[in-house]
C-alpha positions in Angstrom: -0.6 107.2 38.8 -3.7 106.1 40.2 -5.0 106.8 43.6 -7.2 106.8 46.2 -7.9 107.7 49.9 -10.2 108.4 52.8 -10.8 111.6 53.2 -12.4 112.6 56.7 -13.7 116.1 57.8 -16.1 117.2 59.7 -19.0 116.4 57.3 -18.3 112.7 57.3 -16.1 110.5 54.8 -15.6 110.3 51.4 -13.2 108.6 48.8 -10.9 111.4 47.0 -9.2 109.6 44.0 -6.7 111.4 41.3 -5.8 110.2 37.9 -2.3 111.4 38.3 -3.1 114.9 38.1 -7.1 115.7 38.4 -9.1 114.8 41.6 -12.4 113.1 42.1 -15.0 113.2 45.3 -17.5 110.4 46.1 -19.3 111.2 49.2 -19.3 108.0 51.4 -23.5 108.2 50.5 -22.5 107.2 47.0 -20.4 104.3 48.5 -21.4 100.6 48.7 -20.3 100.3 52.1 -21.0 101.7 55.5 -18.2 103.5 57.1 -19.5 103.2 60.6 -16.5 101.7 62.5 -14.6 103.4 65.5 -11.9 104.8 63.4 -10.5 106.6 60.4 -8.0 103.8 60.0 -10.6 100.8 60.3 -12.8 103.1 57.8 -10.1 102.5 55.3 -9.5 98.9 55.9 -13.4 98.5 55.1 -13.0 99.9 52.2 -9.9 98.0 51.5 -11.8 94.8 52.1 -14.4 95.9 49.7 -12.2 96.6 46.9 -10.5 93.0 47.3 -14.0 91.6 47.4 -15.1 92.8 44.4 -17.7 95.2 46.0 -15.9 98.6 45.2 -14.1 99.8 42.7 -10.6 100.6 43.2 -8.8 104.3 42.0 -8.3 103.0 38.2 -12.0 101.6 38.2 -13.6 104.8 39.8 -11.6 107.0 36.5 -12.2 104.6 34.2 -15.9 102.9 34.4 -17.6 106.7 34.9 -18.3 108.3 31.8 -16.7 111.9 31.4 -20.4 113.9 32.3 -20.1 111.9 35.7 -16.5 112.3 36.1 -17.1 116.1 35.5 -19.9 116.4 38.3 -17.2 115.0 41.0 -14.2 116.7 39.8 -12.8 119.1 42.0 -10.7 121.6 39.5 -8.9 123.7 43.0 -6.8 120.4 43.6 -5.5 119.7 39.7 -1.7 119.3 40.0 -1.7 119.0 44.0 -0.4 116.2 45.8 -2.2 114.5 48.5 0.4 116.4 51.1 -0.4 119.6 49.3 -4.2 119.3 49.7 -3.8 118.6 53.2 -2.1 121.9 53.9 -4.8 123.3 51.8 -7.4 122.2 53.6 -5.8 122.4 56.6 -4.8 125.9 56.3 -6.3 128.5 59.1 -9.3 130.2 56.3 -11.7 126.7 56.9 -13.2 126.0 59.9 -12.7 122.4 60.1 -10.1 119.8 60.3 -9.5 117.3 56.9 -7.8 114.1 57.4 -6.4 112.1 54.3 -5.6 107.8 54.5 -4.3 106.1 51.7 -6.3 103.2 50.7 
């Protein structure tokens, strides 16, 4: 199953969507919208909006309108077979230095 989410560290935002079992990055640069608002949670609803607008893809556009080269460039192979929750404690373990935050879009 197809998904997406905000992902929030202390680099900026991104979208991190999974096929069901493989993960993709798209750094919020590479996004069509501006994630400038106050928080995390109205981040998401932006992008929310833009996907029921027609301006963003959704999870099953993002896998399946990129070819496989650009699919490959965004994969990230470390969190193949991880759930969103066992990312987080991944991420969110004590050996990185910053704190990752995950919102379901």
């Amino acid at each position: 199953m197809r998904k997406m989410y905000l992902q929030r560290d202390n680099g900026g935002y991104g979208v991190l969507i999974t096929d069901g079992n493989k993960w993709y990055y798209w750094s919020e640069y590479n996004l069509p919208v501006s994630l400038e608002a106050d928080t995390d949670e109205e981040n998401a609803e932006i992008i929310r909006k833009a996907i029921s607008g027609g301006e963003m893809y959704d999870a099953d556009d993002f896998i399946t309108e990129f070819n496989t080269e650009e699919l490959a460039e965004r994969h990230i192979a470390a969190y193949d077979g991880m759930t969103i929750k066992e990312i987080d404690t991944f991420e969110n373990s004590k050996i990185f230095c910053d704190f990752t935050k995950y919102i379901e879009i």
